[in-house]
C-alpha positions as a Markdown table, in Angstrom:
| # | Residue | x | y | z |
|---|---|---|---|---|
| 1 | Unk | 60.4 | -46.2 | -68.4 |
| 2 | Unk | 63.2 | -44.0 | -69.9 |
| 3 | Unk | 65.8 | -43.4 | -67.7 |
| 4 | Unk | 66.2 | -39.6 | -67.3 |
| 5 | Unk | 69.1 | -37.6 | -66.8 |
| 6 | Unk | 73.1 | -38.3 | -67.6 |
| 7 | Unk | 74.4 | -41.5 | -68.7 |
| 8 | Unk | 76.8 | -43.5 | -66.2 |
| 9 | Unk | 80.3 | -41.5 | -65.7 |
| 10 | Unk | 83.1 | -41.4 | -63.6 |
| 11 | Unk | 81.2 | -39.5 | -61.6 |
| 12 | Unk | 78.6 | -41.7 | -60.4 |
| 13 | Unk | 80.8 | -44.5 | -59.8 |
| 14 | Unk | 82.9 | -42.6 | -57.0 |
| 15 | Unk | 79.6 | -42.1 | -55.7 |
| 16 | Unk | 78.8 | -45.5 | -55.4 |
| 17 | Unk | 82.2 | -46.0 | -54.4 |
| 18 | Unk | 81.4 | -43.6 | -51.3 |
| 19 | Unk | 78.1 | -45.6 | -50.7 |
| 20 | Unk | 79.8 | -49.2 | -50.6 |
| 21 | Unk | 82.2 | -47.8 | -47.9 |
| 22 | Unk | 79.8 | -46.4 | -45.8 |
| 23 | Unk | 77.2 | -49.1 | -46.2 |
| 24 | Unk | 78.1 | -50.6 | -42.7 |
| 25 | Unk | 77.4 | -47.5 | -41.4 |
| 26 | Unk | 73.8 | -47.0 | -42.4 |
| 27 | Unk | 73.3 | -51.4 | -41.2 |
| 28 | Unk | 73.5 | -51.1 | -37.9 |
| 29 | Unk | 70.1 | -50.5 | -36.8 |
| 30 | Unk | 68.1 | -53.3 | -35.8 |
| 31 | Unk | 64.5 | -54.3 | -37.4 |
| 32 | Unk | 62.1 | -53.0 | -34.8 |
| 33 | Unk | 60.2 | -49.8 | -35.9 |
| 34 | Unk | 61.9 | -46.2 | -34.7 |
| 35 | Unk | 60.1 | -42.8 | -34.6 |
| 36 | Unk | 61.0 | -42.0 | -38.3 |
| 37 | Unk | 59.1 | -45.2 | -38.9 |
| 38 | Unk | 56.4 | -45.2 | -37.0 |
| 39 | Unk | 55.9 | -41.7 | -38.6 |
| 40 | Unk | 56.0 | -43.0 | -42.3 |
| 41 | Unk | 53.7 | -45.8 | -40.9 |
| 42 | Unk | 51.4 | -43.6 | -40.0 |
| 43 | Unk | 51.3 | -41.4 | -43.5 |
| 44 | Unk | 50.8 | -44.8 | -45.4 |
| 45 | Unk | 47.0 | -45.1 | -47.3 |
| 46 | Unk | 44.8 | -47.0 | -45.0 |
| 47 | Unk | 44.6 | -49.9 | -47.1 |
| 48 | Unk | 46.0 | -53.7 | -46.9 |
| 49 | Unk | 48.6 | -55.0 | -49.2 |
| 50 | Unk | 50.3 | -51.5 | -50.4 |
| 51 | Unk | 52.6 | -51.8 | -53.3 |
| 52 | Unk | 56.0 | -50.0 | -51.8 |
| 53 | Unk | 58.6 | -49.0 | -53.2 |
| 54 | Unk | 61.4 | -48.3 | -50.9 |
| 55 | Unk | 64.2 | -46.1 | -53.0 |
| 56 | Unk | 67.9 | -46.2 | -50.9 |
| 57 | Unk | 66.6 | -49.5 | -48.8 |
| 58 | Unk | 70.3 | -50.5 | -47.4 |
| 59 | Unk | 70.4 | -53.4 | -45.6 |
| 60 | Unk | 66.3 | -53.6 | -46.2 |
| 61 | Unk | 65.0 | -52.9 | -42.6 |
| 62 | Unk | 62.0 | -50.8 | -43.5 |
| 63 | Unk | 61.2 | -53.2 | -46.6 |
| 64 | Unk | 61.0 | -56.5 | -43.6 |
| 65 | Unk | 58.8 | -53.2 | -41.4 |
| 66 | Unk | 56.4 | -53.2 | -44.3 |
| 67 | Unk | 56.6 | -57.3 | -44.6 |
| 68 | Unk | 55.5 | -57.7 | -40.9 |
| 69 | Unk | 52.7 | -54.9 | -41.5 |
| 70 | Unk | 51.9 | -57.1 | -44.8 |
| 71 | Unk | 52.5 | -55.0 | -47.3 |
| 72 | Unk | 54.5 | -56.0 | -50.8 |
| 73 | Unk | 57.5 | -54.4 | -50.7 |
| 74 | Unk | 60.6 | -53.9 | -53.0 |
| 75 | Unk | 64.0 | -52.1 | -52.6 |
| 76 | Unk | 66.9 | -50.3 | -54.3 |
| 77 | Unk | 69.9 | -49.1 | -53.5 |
| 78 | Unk | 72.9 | -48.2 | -55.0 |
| 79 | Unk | 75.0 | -50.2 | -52.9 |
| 80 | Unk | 75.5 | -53.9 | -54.1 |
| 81 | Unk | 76.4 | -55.1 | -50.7 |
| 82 | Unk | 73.5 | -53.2 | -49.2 |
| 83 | Unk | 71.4 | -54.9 | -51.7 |
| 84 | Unk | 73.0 | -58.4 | -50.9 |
| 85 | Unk | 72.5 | -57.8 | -47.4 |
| 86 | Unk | 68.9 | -57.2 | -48.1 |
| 87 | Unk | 67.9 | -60.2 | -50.3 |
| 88 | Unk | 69.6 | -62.3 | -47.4 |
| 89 | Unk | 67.4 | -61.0 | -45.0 |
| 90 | Unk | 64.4 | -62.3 | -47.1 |
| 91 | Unk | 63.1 | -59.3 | -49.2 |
| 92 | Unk | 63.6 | -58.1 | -52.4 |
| 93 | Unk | 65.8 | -55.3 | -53.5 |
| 94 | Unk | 68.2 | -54.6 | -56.6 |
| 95 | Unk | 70.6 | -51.9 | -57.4 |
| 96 | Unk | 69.8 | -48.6 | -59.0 |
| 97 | Unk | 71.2 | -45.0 | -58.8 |
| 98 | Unk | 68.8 | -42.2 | -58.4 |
| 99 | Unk | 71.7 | -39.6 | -59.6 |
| 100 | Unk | 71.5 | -41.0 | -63.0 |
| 101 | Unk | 68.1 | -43.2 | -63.3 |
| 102 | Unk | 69.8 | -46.8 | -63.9 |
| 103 | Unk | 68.2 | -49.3 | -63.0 |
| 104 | Unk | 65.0 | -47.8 | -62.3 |
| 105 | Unk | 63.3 | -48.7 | -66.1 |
| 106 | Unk | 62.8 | -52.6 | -64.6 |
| 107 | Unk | 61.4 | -51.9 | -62.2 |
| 108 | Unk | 57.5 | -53.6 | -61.4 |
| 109 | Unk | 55.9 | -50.2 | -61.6 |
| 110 | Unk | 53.1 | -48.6 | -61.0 |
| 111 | Unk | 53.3 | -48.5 | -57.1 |
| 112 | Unk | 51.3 | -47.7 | -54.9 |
| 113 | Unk | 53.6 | -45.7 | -52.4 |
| 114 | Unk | 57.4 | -45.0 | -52.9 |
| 115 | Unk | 59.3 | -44.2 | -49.8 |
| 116 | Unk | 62.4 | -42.1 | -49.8 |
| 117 | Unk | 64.2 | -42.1 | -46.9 |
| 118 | Unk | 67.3 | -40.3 | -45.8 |
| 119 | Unk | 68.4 | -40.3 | -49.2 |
| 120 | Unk | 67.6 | -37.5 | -51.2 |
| 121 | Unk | 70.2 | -35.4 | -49.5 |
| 122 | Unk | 72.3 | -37.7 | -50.9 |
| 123 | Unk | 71.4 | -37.2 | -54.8 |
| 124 | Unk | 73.0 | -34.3 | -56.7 |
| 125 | Unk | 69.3 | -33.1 | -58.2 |
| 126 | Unk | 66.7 | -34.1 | -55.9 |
| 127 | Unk | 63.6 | -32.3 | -57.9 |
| 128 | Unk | 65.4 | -34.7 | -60.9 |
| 129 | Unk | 65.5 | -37.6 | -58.6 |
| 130 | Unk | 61.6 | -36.6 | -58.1 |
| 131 | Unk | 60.1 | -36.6 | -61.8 |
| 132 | Unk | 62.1 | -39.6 | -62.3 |
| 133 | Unk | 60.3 | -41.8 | -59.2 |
| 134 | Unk | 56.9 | -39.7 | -60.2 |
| 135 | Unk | 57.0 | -42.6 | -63.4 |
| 136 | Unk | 57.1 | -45.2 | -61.0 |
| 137 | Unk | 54.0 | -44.3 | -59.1 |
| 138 | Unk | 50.1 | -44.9 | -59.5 |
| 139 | Unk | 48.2 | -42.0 | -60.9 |
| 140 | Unk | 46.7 | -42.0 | -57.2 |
| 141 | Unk | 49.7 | -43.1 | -55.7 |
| 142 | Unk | 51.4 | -41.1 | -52.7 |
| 143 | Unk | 55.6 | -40.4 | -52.1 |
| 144 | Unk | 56.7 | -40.6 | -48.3 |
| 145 | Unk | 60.3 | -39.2 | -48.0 |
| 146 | Unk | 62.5 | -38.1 | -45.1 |
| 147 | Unk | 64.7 | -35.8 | -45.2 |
| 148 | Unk | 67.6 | -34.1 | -42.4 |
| 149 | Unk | 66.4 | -30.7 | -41.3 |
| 150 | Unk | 69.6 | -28.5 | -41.0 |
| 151 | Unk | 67.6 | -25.5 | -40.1 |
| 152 | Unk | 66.6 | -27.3 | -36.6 |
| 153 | Unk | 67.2 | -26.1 | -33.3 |
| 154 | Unk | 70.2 | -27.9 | -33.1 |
| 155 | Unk | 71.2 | -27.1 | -36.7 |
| 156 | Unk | 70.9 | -23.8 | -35.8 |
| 157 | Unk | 72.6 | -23.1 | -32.7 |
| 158 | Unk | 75.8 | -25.2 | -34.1 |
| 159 | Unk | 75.9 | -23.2 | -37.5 |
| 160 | Unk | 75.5 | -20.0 | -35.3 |
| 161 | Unk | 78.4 | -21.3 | -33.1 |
| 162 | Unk | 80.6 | -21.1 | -36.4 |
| 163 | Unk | 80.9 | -25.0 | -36.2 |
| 164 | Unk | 79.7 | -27.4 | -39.4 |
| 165 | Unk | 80.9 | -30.1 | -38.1 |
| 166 | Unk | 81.8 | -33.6 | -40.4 |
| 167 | Unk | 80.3 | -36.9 | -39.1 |
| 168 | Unk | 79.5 | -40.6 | -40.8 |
| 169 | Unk | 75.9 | -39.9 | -40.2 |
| 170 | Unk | 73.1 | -37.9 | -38.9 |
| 171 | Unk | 72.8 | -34.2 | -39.5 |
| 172 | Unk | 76.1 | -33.4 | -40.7 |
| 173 | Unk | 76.7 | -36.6 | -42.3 |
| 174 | Unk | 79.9 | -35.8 | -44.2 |
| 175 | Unk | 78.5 | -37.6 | -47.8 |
| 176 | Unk | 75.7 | -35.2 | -47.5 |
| 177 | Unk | 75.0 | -33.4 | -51.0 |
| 178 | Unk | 72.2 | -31.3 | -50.5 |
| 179 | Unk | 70.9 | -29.7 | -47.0 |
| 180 | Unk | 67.2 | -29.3 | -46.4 |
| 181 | Unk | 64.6 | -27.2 | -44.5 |
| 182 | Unk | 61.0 | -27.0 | -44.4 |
| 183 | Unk | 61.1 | -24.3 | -47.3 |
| 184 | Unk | 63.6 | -25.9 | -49.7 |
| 185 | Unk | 61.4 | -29.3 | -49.1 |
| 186 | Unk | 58.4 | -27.7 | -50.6 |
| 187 | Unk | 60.8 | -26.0 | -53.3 |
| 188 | Unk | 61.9 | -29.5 | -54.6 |
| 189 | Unk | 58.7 | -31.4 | -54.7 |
| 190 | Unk | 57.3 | -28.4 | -56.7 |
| 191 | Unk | 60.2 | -28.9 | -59.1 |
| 192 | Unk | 59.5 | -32.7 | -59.1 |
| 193 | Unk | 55.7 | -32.4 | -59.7 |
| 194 | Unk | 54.3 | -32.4 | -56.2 |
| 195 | Unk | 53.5 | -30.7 | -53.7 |
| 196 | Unk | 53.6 | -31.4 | -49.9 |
| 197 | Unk | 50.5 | -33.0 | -48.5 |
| 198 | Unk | 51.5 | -33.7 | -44.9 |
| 199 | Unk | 54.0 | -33.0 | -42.8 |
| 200 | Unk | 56.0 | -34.1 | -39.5 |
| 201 | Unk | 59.3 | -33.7 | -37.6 |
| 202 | Unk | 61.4 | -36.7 | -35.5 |
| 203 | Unk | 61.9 | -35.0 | -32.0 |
| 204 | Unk | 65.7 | -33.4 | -31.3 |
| 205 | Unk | 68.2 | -36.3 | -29.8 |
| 206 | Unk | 67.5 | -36.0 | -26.4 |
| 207 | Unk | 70.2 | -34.0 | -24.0 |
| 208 | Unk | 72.8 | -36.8 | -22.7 |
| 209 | Unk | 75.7 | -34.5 | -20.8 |
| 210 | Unk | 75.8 | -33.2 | -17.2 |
| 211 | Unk | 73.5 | -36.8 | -16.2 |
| 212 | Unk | 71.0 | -35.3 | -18.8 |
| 213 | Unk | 70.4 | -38.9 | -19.7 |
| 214 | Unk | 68.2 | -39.2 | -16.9 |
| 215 | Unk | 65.5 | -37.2 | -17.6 |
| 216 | Unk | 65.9 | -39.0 | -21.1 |
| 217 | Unk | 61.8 | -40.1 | -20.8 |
| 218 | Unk | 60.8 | -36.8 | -19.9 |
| 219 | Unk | 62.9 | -34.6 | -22.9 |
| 220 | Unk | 61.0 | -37.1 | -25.2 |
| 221 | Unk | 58.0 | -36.4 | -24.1 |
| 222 | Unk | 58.2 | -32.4 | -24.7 |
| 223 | Unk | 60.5 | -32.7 | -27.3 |
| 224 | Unk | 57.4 | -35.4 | -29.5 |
| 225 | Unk | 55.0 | -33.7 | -29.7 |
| 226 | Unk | 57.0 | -29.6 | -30.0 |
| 227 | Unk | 58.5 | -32.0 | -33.5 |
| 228 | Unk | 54.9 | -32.7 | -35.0 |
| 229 | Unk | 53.6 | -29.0 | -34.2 |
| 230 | Unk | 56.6 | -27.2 | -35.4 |
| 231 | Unk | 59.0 | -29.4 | -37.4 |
| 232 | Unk | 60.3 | -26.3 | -39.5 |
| 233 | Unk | 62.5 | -25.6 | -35.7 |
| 234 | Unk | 61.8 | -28.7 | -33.8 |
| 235 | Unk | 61.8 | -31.7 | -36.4 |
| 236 | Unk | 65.4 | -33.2 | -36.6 |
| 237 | Unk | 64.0 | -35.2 | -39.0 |
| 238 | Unk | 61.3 | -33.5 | -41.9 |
| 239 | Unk | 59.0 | -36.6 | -42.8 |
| 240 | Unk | 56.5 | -35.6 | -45.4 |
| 241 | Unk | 54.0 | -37.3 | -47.8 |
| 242 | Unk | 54.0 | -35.9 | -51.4 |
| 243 | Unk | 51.1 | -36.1 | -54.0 |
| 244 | Unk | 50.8 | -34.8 | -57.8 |
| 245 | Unk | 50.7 | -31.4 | -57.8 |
| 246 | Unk | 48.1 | -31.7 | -60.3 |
C-alpha cells in the first residue's frame, strides 16, 4: 500500500520528537484490562483468533490484553522507545507515523480489526489518518477507536469556567492536536469512509475532594452506566466501532 499524504519533513520529526518525550508518560499503566478496555473488548467480532491491528500501541499493553484473550496482534507507534518497550514485553510492534503514512505500506495487512486508541487526537488530519488505515483492513473488517470527549460534563463546566487548562495527559493533554465530541466523531469517520456503528462513553473520573473518595464505588456505579446511555455529556472517553460506509 501507497503511503498517502506528505512526505517526511521537519514537521513530523518534532512530532516524533514530542512523542519520544512523553512516552514515559503514556507507560505507566499496568497490563490488567481498564474500562476503556473492557469497552473495546466488548465491541470486538465474536470470533477466536482476530487479526488486530493496534495503531499508537506505546509500551504494547492492549496488544499483551489481546495476547491473553488469544488474539494475533501487532503494534505501531511512532515512538521507537515505545516500540522497544513493546517488543521487550513479548509482542510485536514497529514504528510508523500516522501524520504522514510511513511505515504503514509493510505492514501484514488485511486485518481483521484495527484499534485506535487515544491517538487520533494526536494526528493533524484524522479523516486522512482514516482512509489511510481503511487500506489496512478486511473488506468485512471493523475500526475500534477512542477518542477524548471535550464536550463532557467535565469538559464543559471547565471551558465555561473560562479555564483550558494544559496537562501531560487526559482531557486537556497539552500535545493534543484535534479535540473531539460525539458530532465531530461521526464528521471524521464520514470523511475517512465510515460511518459509526456503535457507540460508548468511559464514566467521568470519579469526585476525590471534600472525602469524596469515599463514595468512590458508589459515583462509579451512577456515573457507568449515565456514560453508555449518554456518552455525547457523560462519556469522558467516546469509544466507538467504525465500519465502511458503503
Amino acid at each position: 500500500m501507497k503511503a498517502e499524504g506528505n512526505t517526511p519533513s521537519a514537521n513530523d520529526a518534532a512530532v516524533r520528537e514530542l512523542y519520544e518525550r512523553k512516552a514515559d508518560v503514556y507507560q505507566q499503566l499496568g497490563d490488567a484490562a481498564g474500562i476503556r478496555e473492557q469497552l473495546v473488548l466488548g465491541l470486538l467480532p465474536r470470533r477466536a483468533a482476530l487479526r488486530v491491528l493496534d495503531v499508537g500501541c506505546g509500551s504494547g499493553r492492549f496488544l499483551r490484553i489481546l495476547k491473553q484473550q488469544g488474539h494475533q496482534g501487532v503494534g505501531v507507534d511512532v515512538s521507537e522507545n515505545a516500540v522497544a518497550k513493546a517488543r521487550q514485553s513479548g509482542v510485536e510492534a514497529c514504528t510508523a507515523d500516522l501524520n504522514n503514512g510511513a511505515g504503514l505500506e509493510s505492514l501484514p495487512a488485511p486485518f481483521d480489526v484495527i484499534t485506535v486508541l487515544d491517538a487520533l487526537e494526536h494526528t493533524f488530519d484524522p479523516a486522512a489518518v482514516l482512509r489511510r488505515l481503511a487500506g489496512l483492513l478486511h473488506s468485512q473488517g471493523s475500526l475500534i477507536v477512542s477518542v477524548p470527549n471535550i464536550a463532557c460534563l467535565a469538559g464543559r463546566l471547565t471551558l465555561l469556567s473560562g479555564r483550558f487548562p494544559l496537562r501531560d495527559a487526559g482531557l486537556f493533554d497539552s500535545s493534543h492536536l484535534r479535540w473531539f465530541t460525539l458530532a465531530n466523531l461521526h464528521h471524521y469517520a464520514a470523511g475517512g469512509g465510515f460511518r459509526v456503528a456503535a457507540v460508548t462513553g468511559t464514566p467521568l473520573p470519579a469526585l476525590r475532594g471534600c472525602g469524596l473518595w469515599r463514595l468512590d464505588g458508589a459515583q462509579t456505579a451512577i456515573l457507568r452506566p449515565l456514560a453508555r446511555a449518554w456518552p455525547g455529556l457523560w462519556g469522558y472517553q467516546l469509544v466507538a466501532r467504525l465500519v465502511r460506509a458503503a
